[in-house]
N, C-alpha and C positions, 0 to 999 in steps of 0.2 A: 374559404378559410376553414381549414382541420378544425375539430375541437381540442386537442393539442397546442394548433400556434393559438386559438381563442385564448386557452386555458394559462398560457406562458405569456403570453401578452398584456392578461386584463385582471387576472387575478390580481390581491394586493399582495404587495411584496412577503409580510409579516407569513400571510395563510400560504402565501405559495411555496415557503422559503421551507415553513413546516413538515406540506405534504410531501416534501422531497428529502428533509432531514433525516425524520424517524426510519424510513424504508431503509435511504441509504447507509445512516449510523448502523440498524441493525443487520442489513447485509453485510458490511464491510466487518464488523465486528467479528460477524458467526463465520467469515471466511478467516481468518485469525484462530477460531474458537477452534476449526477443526486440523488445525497444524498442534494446538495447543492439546489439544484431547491425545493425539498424537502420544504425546508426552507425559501425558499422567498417567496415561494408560499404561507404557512401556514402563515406567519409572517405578510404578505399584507394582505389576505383575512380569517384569523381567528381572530390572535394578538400576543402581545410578550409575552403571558403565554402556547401558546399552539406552540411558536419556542421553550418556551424554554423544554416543555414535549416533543418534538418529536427530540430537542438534546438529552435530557437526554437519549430517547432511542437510539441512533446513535452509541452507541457502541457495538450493536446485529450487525449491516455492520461488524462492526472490527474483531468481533468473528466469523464469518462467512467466509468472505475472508481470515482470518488468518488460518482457515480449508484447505479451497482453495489452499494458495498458500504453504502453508507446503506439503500436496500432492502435489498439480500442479508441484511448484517450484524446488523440490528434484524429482519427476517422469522426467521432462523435460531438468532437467540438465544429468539426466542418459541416457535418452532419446538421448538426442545431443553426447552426449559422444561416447556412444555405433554406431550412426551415422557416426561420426567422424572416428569410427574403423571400419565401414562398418559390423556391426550384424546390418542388417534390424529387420531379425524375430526378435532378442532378441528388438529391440528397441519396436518392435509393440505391445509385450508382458509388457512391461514396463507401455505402454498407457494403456494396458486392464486393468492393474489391479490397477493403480493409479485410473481411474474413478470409478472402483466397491471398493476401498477402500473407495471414495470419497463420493458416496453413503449410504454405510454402516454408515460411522460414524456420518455424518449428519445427518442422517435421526435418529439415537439414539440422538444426539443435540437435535434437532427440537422436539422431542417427549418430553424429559424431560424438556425442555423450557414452552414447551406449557401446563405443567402440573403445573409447578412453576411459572408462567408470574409473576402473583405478589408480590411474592418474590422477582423475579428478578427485576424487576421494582423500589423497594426500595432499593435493593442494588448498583443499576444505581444510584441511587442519587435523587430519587422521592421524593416529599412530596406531603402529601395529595391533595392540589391546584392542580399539576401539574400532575397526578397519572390517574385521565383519559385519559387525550393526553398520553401519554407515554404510556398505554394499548393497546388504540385503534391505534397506530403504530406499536407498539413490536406484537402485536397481526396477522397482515396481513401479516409483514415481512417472520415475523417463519412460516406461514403457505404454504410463497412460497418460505421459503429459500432454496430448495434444487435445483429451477431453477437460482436461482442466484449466486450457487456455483458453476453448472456445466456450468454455463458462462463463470465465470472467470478460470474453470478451461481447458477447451473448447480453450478459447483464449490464454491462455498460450502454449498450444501443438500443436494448430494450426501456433504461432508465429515459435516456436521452426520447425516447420514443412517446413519454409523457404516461409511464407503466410502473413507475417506482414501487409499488407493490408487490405485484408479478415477479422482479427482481429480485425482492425481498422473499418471497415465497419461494424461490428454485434455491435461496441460499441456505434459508431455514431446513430446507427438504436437504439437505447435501448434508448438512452439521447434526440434525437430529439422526440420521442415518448410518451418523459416522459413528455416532458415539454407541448406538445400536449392536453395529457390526464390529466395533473395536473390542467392545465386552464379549461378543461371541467369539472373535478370530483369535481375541487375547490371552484371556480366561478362562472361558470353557473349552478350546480349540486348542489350548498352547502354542498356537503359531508365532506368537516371539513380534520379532520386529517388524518382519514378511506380514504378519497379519494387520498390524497397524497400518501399513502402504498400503496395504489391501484392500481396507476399510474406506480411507480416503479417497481411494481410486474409485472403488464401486458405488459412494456414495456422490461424486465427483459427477460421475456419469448418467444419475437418476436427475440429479439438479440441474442438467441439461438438460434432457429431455419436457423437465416442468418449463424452463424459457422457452422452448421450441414451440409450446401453448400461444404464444404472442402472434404466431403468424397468423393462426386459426380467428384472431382477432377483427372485423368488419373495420373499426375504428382504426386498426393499425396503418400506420403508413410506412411501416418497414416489411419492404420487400425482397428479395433478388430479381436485380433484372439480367440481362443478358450479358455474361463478363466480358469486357474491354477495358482494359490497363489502361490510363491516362501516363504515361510518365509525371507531367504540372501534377497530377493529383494524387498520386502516390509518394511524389517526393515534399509537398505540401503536409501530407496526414506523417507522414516521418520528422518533419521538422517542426509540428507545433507538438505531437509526442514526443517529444525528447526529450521535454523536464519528466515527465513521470516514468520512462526509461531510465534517466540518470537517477531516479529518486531512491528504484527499486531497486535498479542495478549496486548502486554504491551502497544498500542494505546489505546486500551479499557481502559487498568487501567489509562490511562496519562489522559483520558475525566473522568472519574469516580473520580481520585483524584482531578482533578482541579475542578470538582463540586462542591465535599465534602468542600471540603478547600475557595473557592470562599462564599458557602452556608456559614459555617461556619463565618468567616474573615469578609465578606460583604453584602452577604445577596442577597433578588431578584437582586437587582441592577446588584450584581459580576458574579449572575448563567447567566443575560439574556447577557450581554457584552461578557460574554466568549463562550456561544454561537455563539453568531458575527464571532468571533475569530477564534472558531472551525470550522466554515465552510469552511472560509476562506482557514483554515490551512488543511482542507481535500481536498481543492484543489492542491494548493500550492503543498506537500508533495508528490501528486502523481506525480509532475512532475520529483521528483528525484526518484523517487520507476520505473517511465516509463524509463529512461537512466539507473537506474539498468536495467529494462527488456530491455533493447535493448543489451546492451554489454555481456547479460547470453548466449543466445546462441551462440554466435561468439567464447565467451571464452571459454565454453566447450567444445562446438566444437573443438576447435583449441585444448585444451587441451588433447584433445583424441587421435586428429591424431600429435599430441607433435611437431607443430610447435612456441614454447616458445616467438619468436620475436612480434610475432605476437598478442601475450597477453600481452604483456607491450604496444604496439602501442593503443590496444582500451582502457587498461585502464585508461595510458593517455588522450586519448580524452574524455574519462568516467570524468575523473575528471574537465578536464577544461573546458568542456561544462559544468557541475552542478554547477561551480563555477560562471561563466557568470549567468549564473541563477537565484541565490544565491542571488546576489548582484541586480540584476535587482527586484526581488520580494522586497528586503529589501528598494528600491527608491520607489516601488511601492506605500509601506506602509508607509512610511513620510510621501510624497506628495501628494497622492492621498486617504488618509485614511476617508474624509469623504464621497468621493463618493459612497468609497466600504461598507461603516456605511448604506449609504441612499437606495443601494438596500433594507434592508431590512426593510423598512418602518418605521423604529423607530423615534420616538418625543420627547421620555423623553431628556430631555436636560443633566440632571446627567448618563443615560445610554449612551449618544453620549460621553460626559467626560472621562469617566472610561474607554469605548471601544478605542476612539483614544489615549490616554496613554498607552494603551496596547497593541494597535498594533504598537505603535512604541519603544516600549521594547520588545515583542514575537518577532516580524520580525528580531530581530539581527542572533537569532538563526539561520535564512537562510544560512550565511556564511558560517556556520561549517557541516551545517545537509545534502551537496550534498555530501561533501567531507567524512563523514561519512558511509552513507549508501551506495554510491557506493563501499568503499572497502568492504565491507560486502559484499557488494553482488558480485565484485569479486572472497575474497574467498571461501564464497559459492559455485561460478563455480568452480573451480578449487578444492572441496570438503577441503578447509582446515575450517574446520566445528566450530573448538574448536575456532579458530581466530577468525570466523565471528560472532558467537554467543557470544563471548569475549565485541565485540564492543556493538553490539546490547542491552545487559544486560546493560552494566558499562551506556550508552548513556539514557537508558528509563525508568530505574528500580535504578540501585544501587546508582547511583549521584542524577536522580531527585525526585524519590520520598522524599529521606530527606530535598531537597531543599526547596520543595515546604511545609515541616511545617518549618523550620531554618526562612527562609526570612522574612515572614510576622509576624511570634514571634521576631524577634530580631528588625527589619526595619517595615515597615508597609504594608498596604494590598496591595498597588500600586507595590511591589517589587515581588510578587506573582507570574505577569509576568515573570521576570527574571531567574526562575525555568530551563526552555525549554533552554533559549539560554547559559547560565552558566552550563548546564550540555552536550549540544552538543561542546560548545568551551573546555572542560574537556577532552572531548573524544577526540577529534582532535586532541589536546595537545598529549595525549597518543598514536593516531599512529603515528604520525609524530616522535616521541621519538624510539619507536619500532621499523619502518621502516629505520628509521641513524640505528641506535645500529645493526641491521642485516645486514644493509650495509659495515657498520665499518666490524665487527666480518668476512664478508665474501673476504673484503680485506686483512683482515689480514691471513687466511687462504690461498690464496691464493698467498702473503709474501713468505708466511713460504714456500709453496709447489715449489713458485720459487727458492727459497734461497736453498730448499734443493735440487735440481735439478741441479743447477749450480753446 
């Protein structure tokens, strides 16, 4: 027995649930941090036409990661599983072929992107005005995007690996580097937008290299072994990733509709304010997407070697920690709403308007969106697939996108906000429903089977 599956097995829940928290809150965060850096950079030393072209492309990250953790995510839960049951090899075989999956399909991504930019570019929600910055961003991303999925995906299997730290060190390395290089490529360079993608990318690519440290590891049990495709185990690692594929992917459409819809309804004003918003909220979010990642591998873990107690203990703490959170972000955003406005250098006095109105309607959504995505990502570990992907849709797709035309037709643009937090309090609604009703139904089965025993 690893000291790994020792350490996932025998630890107490409380101490294990910890050493996997902070690593993974602070990685996930700082991967956020440097999309957002992105931002403040451009928004100070270019303007708020070229924040708002290098939002509009910020959902090439979403499509990208969503690659990422659809293999990453579904690889590393099987990964931990098969750990849990003690198959080493079958586990190490699991990593070989989730990376060259990972590769393969990117790199077909990246090629057709890079053939279509401008296409894609208007379908991001460009207009003419904004259509350069959004190039000369989408442009540098795609061309490094396959170091920045095997970052994320790197980071994932190294976490899974019983390395939470390590993780957290290649991410910290990539965001302290970014912001290094943003202020040189930005500021003293003048290279405009081109340098902010620039920064990202070649920061992207150091933070690599720090994971790559893991093999060098004695303790490590992440290997390559020899490539052989399973079909059963590549279509397996695709279908328990697929809630965090959907999760990521319908991020893209949630920035892309509230463009449209903002463009539309309100005009520069709506697209530059919900930019603000959006960075904000790609910080923010990763903080519950990082307490998913901490309580995945514990739970599959544990779910492998069928210790059950022990997966309601972290998922409980899953939730009540996202819920503190939750509510802390959402004081955040009252109170403190014009400071987080004045990073990013803004003046217009009707852009400061419209942005603090909005964030103090978007931020309600907090409440509901920890306690959401963590059980997702629960059952995700535990492969109940069709559940997680249940929530995930009804939460990003099937409640908000109609929201977000209803609101502002019926009520006005100011209500626009309300989209996010009215379709995450929807969802909550409906597991908590779900979750009695299965409770109910298994008391009462279990009634019957005393009743009939007596």
């Amino acid at each position: 027995m690893s000291e790994t599956t020792l350490k996932l097995q025998e630890t107490p829940i409380n101490k294990l649930f910890k050493s996997y928290l902070f690593p993974s809150l602070l990685g996930m965060v700082l991967m956020a941090v440097n999309v957002l850096v992105d931002g403040i950079f451009v928004s100070n030393g270019v303007g708020s036409l070229a924040l708002a072209g290098v939002n509009i492309a910020v959902p090439i990250f979403s499509i990208l990661l969503s690659v990422s953790l659809w293999i990453g995510m579904g690889g590393a839960t099987l990964y931990s599983i098969e750990m849990g049951k003690g198959n080493f090899d079958k586990a190490r075989s699991i990593f070989t072929q989730s990376v060259m999956m990972t590769i393969i399909i990117v790199g077909v991504l990246i090629v057709l992107s890079l053939w279509k930019q401008e296409q894609i570019a208007y379908l991001f929600g460009a207009s003419t005005k904004v259509l350069p910055y959004v190039e000369d961003y989408l442009h540098v991303i795609l061309l490094f995007g396959i170091f920045y999925v095997l970052e994320n995906i790197l980071s994932i299997f190294v976490r899974n690996d019983g390395n939470p730290k390590l993780a957290m060190i290649g991410l910290i390395t990539t965001s302290i580097l970014n912001i290094i290089l943003n202020y040189i490529f930005v500021f003293r360079m003048g290279l405009g937008v081109k340098g902010a993608a620039y920064a990202t990318a070649l920061s992207t690519v150091v933070g690599l290299l720090v994971l790559i440290i893991h093999f060098f590891n004695k303790k490590s049990n992440l290997k390559f072994t020899k490539l052989h495709f399973e079909m059963k185990t590549c279509s397996e690692i695709l279908k328990i990733g697929s809630p965090s594929f959907i999760t990521e992917g319908s991020a893209a459409i949630v920035v892309v509709g509230y463009n449209i819809t903002f463009s539309h309804f309100v005009g520069e004003i709506g697209v530059t304010s919900y930019a603000i918003v959006n960075y904000l909220h790609a910080v923010f979010i990763m903080i519950f997407i990082g307490i998913g990642a901490a309580i995945q591998p514990i739970v599959s873990f544990n779910y492998g070697a069928k210790l059950k107690e022990r997966l309601q203990q972290v998922l409980k703490l899953g939730i009540k920690t996202g819920m503190i959170f939750g509510g802390s972000i959402l004081l955040i955003g009252w109170f403190l709403s014009k400071p987080l406005i004045a990073l990013f250098g803004v003046t217009d006095p009707e852009v400061i308007e419209f942005t603090k109105n909005g964030i103090d309607l978007f931020f309600i959504g907090y409440l509901f969106l920890s306690f959401n995505l963590i059980h997702a990502e629960y059952y995700q570990a535990i492969k109940q697939i069709r559940l997680s992907m249940l929530i995930i849709v009804m939460r990003s797709l099937v409640l908000f996108l109609p929201l977000l035309y209803i609101l502002p037709s019926m009520l006005n643009s100011n209500y626009i906000w309300l989209a996010f937090p009215i379709a995450e309090g929807i969802t909550t609604i409906g597991i908590i429903i779900y979750k009695w009703s299965s409770n109910t139904l298994e008391s009462i089965v279990v009634d019957e089977n005393h009743s009939t025993v007596n």
